[in-house]
Each structure stands twice: as C-alpha cells, then as structure tokens.
N, CA, C and O atoms as a GROMACS GRO file, in nm:
protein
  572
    1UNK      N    1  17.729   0.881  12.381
    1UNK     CA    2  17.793   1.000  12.329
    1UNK      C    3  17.925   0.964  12.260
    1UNK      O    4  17.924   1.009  12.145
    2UNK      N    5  18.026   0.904  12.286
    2UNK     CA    6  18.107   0.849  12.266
    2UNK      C    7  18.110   0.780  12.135
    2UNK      O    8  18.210   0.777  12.064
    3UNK      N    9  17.974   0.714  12.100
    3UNK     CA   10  17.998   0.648  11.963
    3UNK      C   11  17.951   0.725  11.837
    3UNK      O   12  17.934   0.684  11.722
    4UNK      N   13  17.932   0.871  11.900
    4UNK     CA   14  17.931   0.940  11.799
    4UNK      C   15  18.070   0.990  11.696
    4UNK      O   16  18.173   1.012  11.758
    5UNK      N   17  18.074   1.006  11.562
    5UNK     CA   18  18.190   1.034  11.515
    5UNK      C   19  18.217   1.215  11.523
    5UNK      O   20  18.276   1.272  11.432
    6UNK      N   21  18.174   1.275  11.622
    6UNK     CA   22  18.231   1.409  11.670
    6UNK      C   23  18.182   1.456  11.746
    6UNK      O   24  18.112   1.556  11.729
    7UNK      N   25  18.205   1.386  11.881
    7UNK     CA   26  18.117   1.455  12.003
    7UNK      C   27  18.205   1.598  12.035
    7UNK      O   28  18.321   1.636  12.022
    8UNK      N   29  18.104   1.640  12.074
    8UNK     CA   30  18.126   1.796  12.122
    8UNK      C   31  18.091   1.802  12.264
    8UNK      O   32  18.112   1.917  12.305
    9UNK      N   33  18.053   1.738  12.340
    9UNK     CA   34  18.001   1.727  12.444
    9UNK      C   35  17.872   1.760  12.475
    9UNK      O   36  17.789   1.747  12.385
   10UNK      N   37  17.835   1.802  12.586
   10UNK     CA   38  17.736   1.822  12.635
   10UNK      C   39  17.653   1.917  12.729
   10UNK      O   40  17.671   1.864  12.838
   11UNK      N   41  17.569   2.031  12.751
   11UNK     CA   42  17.535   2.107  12.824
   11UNK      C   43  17.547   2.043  12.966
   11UNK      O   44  17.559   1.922  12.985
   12UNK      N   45  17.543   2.149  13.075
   12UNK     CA   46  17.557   2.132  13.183
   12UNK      C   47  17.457   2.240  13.235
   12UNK      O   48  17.489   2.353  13.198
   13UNK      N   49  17.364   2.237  13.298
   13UNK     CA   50  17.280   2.355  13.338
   13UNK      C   51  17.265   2.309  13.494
   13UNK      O   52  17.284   2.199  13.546
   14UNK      N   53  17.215   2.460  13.561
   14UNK     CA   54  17.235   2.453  13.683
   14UNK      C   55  17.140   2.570  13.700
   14UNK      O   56  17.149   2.662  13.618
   15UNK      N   57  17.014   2.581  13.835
   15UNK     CA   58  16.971   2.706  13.881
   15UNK      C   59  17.080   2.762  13.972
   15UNK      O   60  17.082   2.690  14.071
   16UNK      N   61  17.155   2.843  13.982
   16UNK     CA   62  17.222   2.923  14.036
   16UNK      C   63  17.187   2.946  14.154
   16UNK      O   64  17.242   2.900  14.254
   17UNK      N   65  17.118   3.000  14.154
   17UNK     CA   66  17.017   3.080  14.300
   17UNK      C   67  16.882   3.123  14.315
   17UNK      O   68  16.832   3.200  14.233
   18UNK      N   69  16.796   3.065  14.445
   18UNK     CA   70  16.704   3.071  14.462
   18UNK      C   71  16.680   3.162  14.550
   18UNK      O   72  16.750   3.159  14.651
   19UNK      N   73  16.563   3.284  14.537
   19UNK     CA   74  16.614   3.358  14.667
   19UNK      C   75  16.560   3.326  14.779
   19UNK      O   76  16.621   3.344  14.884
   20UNK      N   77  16.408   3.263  14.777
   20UNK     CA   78  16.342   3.189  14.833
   20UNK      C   79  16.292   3.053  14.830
   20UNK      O   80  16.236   3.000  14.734
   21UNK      N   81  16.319   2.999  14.947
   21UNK     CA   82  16.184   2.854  14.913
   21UNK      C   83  16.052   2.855  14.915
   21UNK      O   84  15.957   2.804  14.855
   22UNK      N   85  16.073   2.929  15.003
   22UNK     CA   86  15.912   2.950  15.059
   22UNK      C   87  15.848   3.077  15.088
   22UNK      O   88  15.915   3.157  15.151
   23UNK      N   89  15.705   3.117  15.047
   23UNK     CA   90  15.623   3.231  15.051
   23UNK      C   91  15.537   3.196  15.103
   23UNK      O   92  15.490   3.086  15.071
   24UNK      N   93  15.482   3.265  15.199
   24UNK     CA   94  15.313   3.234  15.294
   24UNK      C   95  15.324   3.083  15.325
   24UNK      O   96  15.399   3.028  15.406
   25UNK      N   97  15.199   3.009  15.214
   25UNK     CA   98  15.214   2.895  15.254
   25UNK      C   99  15.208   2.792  15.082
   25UNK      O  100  15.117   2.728  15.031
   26UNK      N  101  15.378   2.825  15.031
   26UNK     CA  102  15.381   2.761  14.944
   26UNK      C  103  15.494   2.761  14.985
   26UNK      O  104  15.541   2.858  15.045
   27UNK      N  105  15.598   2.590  14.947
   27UNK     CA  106  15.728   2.580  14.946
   27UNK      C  107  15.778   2.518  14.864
   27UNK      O  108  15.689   2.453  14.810
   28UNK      N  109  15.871   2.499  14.821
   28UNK     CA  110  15.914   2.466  14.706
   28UNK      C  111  16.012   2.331  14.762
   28UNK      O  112  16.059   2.376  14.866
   29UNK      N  113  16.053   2.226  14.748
   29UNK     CA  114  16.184   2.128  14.763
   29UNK      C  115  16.212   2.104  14.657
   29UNK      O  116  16.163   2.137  14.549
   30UNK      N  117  16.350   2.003  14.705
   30UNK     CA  118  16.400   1.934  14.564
   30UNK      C  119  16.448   2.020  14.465
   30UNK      O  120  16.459   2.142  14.479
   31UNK      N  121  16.488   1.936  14.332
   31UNK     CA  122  16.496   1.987  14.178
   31UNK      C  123  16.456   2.140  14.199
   31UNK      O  124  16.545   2.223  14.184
   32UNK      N  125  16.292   2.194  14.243
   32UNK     CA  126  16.234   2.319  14.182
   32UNK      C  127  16.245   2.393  14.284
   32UNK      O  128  16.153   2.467  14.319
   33UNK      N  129  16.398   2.383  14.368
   33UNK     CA  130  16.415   2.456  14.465
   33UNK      C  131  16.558   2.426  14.436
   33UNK      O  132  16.576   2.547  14.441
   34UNK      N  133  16.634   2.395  14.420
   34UNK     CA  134  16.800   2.365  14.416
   34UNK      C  135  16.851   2.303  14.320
   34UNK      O  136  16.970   2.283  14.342
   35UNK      N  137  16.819   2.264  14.228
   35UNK     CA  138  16.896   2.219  14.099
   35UNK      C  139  17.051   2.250  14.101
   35UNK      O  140  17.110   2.357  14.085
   36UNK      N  141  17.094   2.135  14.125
   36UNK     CA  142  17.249   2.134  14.101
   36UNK      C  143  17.325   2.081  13.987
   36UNK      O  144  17.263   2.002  13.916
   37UNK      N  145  17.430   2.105  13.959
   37UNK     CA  146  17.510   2.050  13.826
   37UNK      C  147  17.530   1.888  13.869
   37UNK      O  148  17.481   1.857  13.978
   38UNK      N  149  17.592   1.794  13.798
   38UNK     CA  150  17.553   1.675  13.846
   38UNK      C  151  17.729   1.620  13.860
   38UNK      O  152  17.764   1.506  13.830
   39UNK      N  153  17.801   1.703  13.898
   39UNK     CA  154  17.965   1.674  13.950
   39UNK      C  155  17.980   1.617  14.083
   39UNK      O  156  18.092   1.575  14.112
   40UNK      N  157  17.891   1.607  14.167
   40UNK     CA  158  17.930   1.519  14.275
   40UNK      C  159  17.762   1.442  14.337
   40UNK      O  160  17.729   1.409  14.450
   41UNK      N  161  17.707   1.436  14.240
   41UNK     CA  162  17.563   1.366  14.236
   41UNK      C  163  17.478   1.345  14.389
   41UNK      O  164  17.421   1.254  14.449
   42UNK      N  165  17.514   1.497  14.409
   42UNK     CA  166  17.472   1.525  14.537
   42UNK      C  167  17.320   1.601  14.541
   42UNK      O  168  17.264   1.644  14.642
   43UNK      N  169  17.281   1.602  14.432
   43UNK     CA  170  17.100   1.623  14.376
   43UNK      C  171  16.999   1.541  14.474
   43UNK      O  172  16.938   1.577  14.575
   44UNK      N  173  17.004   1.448  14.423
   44UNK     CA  174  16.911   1.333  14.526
   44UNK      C  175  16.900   1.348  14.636
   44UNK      O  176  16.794   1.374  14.695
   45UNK      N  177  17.029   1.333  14.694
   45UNK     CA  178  17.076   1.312  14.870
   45UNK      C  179  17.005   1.456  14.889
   45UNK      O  180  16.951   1.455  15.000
   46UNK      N  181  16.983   1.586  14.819
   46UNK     CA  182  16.949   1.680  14.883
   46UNK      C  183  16.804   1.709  14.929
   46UNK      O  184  16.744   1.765  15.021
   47UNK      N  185  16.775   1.622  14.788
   47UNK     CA  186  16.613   1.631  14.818
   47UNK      C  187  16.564   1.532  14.902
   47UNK      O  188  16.456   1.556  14.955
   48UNK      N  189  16.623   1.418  14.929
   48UNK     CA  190  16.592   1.364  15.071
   48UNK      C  191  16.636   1.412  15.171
   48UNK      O  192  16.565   1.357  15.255
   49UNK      N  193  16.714   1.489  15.235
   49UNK     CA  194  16.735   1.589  15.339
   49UNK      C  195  16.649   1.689  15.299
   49UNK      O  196  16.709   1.785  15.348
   50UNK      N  197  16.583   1.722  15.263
   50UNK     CA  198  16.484   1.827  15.220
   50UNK      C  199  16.322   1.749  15.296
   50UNK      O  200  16.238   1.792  15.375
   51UNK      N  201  16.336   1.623  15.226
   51UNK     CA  202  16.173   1.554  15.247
   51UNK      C  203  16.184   1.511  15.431
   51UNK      O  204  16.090   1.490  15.508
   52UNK      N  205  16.334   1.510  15.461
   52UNK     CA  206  16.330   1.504  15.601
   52UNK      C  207  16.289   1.620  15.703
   52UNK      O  208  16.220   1.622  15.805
   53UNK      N  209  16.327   1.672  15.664
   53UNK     CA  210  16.323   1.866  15.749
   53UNK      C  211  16.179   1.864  15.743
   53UNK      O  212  16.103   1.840  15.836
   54UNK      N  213  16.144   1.894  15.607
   54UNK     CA  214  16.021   1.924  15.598
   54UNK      C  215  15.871   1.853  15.650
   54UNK      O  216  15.759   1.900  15.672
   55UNK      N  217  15.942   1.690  15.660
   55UNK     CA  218  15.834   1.614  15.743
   55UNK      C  219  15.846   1.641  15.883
   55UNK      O  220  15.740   1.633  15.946
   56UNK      N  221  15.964   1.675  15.954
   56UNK     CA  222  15.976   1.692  16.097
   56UNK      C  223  15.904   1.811  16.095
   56UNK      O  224  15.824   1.823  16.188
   57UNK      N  225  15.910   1.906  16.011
   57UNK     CA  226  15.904   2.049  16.070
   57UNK      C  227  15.690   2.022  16.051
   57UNK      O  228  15.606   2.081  16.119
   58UNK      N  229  15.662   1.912  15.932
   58UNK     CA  230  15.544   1.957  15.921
   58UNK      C  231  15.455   1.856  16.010
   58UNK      O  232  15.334   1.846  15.990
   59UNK      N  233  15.520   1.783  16.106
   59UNK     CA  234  15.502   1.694  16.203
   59UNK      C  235  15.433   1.767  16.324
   59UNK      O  236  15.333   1.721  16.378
   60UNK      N  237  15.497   1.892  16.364
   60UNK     CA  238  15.533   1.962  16.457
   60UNK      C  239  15.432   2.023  16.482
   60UNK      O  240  15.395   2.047  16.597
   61UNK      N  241  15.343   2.074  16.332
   61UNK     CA  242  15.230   2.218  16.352
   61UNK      C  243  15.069   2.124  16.394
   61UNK      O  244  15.020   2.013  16.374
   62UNK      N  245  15.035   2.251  16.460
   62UNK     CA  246  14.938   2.220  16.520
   62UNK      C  247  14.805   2.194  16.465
   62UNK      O  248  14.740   2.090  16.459
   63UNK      N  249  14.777   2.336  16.418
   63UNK     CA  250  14.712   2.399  16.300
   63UNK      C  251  14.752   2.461  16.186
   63UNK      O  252  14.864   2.512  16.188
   64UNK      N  253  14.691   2.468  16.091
   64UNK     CA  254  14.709   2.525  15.956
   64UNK      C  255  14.801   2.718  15.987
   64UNK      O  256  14.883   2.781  15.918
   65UNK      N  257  14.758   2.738  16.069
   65UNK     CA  258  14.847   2.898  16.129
   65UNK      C  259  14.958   2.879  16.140
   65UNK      O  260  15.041   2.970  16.142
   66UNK      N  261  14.990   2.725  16.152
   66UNK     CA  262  15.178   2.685  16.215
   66UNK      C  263  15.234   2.716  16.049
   66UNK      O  264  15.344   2.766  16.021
   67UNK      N  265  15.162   2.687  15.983
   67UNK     CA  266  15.242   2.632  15.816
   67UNK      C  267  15.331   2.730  15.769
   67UNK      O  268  15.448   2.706  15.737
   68UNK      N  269  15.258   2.878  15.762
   68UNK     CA  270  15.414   2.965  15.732
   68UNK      C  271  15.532   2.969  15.825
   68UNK      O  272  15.646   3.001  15.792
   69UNK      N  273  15.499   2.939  15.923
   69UNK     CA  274  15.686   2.936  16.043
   69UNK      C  275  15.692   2.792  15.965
   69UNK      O  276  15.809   2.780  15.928
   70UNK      N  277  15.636   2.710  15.934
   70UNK     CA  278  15.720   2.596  15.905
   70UNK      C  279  15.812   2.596  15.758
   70UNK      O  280  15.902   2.522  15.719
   71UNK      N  281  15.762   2.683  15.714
   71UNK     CA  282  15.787   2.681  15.607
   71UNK      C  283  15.930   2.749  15.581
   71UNK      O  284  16.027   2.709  15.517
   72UNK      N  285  15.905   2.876  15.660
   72UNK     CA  286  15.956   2.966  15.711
   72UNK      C  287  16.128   2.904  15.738
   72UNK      O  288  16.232   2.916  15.675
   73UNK      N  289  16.086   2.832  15.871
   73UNK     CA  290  16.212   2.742  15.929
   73UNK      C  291  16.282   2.644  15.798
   73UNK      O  292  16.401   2.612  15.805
   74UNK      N  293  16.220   2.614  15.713
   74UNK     CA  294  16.259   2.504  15.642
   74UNK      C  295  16.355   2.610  15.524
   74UNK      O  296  16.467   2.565  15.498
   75UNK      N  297  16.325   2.715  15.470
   75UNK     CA  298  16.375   2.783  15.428
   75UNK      C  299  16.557   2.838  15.457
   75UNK      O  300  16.667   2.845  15.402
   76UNK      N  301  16.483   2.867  15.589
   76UNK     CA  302  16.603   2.907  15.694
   76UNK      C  303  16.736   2.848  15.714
   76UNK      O  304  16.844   2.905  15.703
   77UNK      N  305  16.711   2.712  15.747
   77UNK     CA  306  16.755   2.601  15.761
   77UNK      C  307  16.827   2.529  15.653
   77UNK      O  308  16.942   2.486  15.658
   78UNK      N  309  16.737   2.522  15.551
   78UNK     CA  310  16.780   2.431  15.374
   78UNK      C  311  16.846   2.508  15.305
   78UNK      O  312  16.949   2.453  15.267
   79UNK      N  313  16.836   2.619  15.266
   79UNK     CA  314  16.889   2.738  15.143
   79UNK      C  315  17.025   2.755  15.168
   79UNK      O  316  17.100   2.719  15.078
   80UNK      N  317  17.077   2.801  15.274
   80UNK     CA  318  17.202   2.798  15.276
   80UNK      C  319  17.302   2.671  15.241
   80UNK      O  320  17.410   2.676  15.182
   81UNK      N  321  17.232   2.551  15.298
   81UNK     CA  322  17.336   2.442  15.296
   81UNK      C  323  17.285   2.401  15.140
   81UNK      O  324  17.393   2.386  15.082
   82UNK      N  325  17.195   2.379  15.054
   82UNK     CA  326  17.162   2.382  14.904
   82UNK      C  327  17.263   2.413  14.864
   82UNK      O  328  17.360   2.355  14.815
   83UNK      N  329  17.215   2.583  14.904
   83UNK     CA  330  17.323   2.648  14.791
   83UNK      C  331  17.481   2.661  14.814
   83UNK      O  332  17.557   2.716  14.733
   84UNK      N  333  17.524   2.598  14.947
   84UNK     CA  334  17.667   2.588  14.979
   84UNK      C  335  17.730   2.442  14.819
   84UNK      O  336  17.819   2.441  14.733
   85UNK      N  337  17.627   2.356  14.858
   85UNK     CA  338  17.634   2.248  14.775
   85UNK      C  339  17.617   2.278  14.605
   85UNK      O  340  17.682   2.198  14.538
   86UNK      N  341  17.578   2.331  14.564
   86UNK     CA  342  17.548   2.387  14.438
   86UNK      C  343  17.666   2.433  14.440
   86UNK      O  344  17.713   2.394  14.333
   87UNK      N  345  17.736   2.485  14.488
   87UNK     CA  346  17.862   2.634  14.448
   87UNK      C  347  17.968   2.487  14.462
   87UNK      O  348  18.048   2.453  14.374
   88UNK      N  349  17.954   2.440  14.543
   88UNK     CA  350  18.037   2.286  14.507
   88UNK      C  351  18.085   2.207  14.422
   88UNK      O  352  18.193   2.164  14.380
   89UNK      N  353  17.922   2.196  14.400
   89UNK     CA  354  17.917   2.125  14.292
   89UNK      C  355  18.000   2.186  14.190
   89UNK      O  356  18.110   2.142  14.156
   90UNK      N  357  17.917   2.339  14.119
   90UNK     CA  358  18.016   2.356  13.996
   90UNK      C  359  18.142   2.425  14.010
   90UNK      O  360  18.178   2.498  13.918
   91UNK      N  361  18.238   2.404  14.151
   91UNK     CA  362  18.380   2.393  14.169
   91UNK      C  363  18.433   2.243  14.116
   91UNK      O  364  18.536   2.229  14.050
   92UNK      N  365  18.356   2.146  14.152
   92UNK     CA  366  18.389   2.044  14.129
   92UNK      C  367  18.406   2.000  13.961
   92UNK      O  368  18.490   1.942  13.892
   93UNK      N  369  18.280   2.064  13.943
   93UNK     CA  370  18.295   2.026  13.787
   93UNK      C  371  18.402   2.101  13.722
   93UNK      O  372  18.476   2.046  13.640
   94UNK      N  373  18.414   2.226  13.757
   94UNK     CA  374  18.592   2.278  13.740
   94UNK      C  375  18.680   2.219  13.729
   94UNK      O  376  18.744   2.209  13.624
   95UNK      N  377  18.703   2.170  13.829
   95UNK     CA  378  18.829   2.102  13.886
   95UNK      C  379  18.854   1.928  13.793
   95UNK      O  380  18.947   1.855  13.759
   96UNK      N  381  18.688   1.933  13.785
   96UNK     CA  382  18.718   1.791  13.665
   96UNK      C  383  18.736   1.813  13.527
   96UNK      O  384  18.782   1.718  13.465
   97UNK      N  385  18.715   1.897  13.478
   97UNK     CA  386  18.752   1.966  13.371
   97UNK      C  387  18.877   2.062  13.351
   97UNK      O  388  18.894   2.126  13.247
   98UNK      N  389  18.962   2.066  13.457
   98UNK     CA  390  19.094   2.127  13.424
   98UNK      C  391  19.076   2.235  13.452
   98UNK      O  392  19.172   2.271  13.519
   99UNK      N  393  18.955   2.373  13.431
   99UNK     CA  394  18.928   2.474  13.479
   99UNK      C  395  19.023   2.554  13.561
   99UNK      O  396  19.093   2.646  13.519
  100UNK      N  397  19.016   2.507  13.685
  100UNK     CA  398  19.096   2.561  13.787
  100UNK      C  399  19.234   2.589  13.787
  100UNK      O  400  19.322   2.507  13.814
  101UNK      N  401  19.247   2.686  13.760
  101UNK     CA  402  19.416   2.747  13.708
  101UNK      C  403  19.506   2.681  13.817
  101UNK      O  404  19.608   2.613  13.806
  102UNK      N  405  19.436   2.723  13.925
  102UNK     CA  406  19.576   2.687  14.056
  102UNK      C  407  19.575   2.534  14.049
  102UNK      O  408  19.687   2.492  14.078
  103UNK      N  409  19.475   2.421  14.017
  103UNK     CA  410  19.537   2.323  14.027
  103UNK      C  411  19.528   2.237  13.888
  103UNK      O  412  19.568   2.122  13.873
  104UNK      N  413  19.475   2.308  13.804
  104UNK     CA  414  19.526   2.210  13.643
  104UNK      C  415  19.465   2.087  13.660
  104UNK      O  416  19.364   2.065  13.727
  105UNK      N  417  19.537   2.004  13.591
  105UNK     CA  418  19.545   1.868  13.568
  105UNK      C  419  19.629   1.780  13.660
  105UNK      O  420  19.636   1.661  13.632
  106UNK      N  421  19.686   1.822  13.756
  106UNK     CA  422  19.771   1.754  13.842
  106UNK      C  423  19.712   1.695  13.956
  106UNK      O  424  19.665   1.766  14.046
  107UNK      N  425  19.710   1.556  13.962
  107UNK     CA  426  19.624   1.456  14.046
  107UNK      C  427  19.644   1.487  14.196
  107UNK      O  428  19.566   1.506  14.289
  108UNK      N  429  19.792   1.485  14.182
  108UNK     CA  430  19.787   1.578  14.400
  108UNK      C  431  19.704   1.664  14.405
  108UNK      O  432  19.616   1.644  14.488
  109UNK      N  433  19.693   1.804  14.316
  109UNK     CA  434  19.624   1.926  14.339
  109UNK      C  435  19.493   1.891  14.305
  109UNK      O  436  19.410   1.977  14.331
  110UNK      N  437  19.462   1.810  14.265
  110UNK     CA  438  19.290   1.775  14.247
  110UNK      C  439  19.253   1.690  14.358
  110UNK      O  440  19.143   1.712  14.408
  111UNK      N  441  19.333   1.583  14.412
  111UNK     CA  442  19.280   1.496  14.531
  111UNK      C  443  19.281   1.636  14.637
  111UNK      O  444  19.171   1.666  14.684
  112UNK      N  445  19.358   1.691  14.662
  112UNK     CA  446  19.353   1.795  14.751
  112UNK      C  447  19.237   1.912  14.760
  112UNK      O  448  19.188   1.954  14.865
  113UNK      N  449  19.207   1.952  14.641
  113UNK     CA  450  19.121   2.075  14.616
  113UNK      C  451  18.947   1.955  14.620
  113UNK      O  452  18.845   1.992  14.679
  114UNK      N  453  18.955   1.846  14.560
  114UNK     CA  454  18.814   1.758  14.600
  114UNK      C  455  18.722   1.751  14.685
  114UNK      O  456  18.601   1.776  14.694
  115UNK      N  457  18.867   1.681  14.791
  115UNK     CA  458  18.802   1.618  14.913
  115UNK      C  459  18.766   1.708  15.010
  115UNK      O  460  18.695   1.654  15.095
  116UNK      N  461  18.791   1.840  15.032
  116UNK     CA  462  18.702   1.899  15.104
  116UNK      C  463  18.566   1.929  15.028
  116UNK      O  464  18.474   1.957  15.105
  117UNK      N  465  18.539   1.930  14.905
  117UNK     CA  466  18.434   1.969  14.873
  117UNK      C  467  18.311   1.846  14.876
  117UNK      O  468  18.192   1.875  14.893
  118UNK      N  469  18.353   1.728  14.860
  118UNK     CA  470  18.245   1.629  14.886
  118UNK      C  471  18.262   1.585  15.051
  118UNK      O  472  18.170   1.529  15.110
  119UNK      N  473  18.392   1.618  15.118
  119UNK     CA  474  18.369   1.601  15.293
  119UNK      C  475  18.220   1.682  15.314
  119UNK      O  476  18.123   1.616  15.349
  120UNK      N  477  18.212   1.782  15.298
  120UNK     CA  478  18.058   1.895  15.322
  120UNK      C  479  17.954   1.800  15.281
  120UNK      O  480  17.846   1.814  15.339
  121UNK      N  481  17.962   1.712  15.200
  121UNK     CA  482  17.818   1.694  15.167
  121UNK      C  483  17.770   1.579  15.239
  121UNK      O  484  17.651   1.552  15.249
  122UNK      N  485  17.937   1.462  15.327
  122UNK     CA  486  17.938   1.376  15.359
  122UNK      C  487  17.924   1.426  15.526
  122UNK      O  488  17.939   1.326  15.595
  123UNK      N  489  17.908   1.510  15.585
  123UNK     CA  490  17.924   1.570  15.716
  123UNK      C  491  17.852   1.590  15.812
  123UNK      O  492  17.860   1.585  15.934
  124UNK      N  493  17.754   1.622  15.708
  124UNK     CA  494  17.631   1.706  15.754
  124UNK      C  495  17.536   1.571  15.859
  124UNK      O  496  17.503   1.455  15.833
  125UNK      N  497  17.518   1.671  15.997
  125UNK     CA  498  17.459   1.548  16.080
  125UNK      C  499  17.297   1.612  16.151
  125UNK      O  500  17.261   1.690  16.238
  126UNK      N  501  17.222   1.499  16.023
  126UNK     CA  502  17.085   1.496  16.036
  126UNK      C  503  17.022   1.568  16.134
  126UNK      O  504  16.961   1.674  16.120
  127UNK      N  505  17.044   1.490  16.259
  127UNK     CA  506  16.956   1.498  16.412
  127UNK      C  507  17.000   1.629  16.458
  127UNK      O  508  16.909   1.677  16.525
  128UNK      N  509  17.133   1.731  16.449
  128UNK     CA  510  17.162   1.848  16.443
  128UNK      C  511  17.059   1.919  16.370
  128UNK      O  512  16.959   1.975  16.413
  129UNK      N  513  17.116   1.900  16.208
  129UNK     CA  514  16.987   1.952  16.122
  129UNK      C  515  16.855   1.991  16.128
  129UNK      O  516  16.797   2.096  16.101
  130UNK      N  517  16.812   1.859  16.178
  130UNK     CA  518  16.643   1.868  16.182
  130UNK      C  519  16.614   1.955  16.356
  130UNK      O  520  16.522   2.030  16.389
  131UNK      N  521  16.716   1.912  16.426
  131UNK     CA  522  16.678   2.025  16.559
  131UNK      C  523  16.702   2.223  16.495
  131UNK      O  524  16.621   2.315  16.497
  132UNK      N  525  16.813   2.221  16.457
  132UNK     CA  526  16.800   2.331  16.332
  132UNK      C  527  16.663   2.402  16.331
  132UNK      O  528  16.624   2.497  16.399
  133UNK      N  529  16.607   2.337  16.244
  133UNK     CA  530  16.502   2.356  16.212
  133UNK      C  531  16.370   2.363  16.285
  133UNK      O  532  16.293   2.458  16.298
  134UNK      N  533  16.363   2.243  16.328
  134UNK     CA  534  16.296   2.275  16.493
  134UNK      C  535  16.311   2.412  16.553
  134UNK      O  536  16.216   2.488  16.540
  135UNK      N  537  16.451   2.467  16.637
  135UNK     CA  538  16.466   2.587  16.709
  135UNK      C  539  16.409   2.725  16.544
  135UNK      O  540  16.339   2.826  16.554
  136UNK      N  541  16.466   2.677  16.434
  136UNK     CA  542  16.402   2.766  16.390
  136UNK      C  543  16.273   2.795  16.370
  136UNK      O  544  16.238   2.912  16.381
  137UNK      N  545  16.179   2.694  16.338
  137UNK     CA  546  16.026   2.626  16.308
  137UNK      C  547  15.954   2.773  16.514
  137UNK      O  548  15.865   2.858  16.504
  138UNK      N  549  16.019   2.748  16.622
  138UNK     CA  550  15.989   2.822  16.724
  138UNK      C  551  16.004   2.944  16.685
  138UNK      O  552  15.909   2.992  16.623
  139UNK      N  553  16.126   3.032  16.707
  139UNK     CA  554  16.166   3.099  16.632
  139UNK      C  555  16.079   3.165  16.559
  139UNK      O  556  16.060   3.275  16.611
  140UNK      N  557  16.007   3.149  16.449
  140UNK     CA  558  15.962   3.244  16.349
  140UNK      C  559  15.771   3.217  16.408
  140UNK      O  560  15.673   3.281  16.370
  141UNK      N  561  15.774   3.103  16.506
  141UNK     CA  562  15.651   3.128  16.590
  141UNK      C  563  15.610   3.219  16.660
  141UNK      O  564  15.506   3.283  16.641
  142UNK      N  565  15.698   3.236  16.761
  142UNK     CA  566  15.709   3.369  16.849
  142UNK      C  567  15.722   3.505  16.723
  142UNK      O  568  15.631   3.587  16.723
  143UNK      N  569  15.755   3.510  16.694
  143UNK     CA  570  15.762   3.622  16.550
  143UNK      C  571  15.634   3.702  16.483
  143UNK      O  572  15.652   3.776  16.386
   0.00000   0.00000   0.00000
C-alpha cells in the first residue's frame, strides 16, 4: 500500500452482531459467526476457543437429541464473550487511529485506554470456559 503514489487507505469491515449462533441443529463458528475488525488480531484465537467448546460440548452428547442443548450451550456460552471482543476490537482500532477524543494521540492515554482491552482477550481461562458450557450444555437438557 505504501508504494503507492496516493494511498487512501483501506476498508475495515466488521459483522457487528450476530443474534444467534445457533438454530435447532445448525451452528455457526468462527469468521461466519463473529467476524472481527483485525486491531488486536484476536479473530483466530476466537475461532479456536470456539473449535474447543464446541468439541467438548459435542463430546458430551449421547444421541443426536443432545445436539440442540449443545448447540444451544455453545451459543450461550460463545456470543457474549465474541461479541465483548468485537466491541474491542473496534475500540481499539479507535484508539489507533486517534478517534478517541478523551485520549487523542497521547501515548500515556493510549497505553492506558489499550491494555485493558487486550488484558480480556488474554484472561479468559479455558477449563472455566469449557465447564461454562458444560453446566450450560445440562442446563438447556433439563429444559
């Protein structure tokens, strides 16, 4: 981009919000479930915490009757923390772009306003998680 003689930059696209992952017995992960802006390249890492849940949770069922609670649970469980990360993300890309009125361009007010937003993505503890999901995966059994 750069060795062009008038870059203008470049789009940035993002799905916003998903309202669901999952219906009956279709679910969605990854990319075609959470598409994030790519400011703290926290895309990947999601969809492998995604392929994790979803193998525990689809570990678990017995029969083909288990698949909507699993699905169910995985929903439950993933969507919120996705989309906590998405809204992150394009704070982040704010904040790298000057955007953010309260902290500008000023390197204190950006190390400050950052690091809680990639601490969240660095935090998150798996074996919690996937029990998460588990108590939820019961949960929408009894249901």
């Amino acid at each position: 981009m750069l060795d062009q003689e008038a870059p203008q930059g470049y789009s940035i696209w993002e799905h916003i919000s998903t309202p669901d992952y999952s219906n009956a017995r279709v679910c969605i992960i990854g990319d075609a479930a959470h598409t994030a802006s790519p400011w703290q390249g926290a895309g990947a890492g999601l969809a492998v915490e995604d392929a994790l849940i979803i193998g525990s949770l689809l570990g678990s069922i017995s029969s083909s009757k288990e698949l909507e609670a699993a699905f169910q649970a995985f929903d439950a469980v993933r969507r919120p923390r996705c989309q906590a990360v998405i809204d992150s993300s394009k704070e982040a890309g704010r904040l790298f772009c000057g955007q953010n009125p309260d902290v500008g361009t000023s390197a204190d007010k950006l190390g400050n306003a950052l690091g809680p937003l990639f601490a969240y993505i660095e935090e998150l503890d798996l074996v919690a998680h996937k029990q998460a999901a588990q108590n939820e995966f019961q949960r929408f059994l009894r249901s």
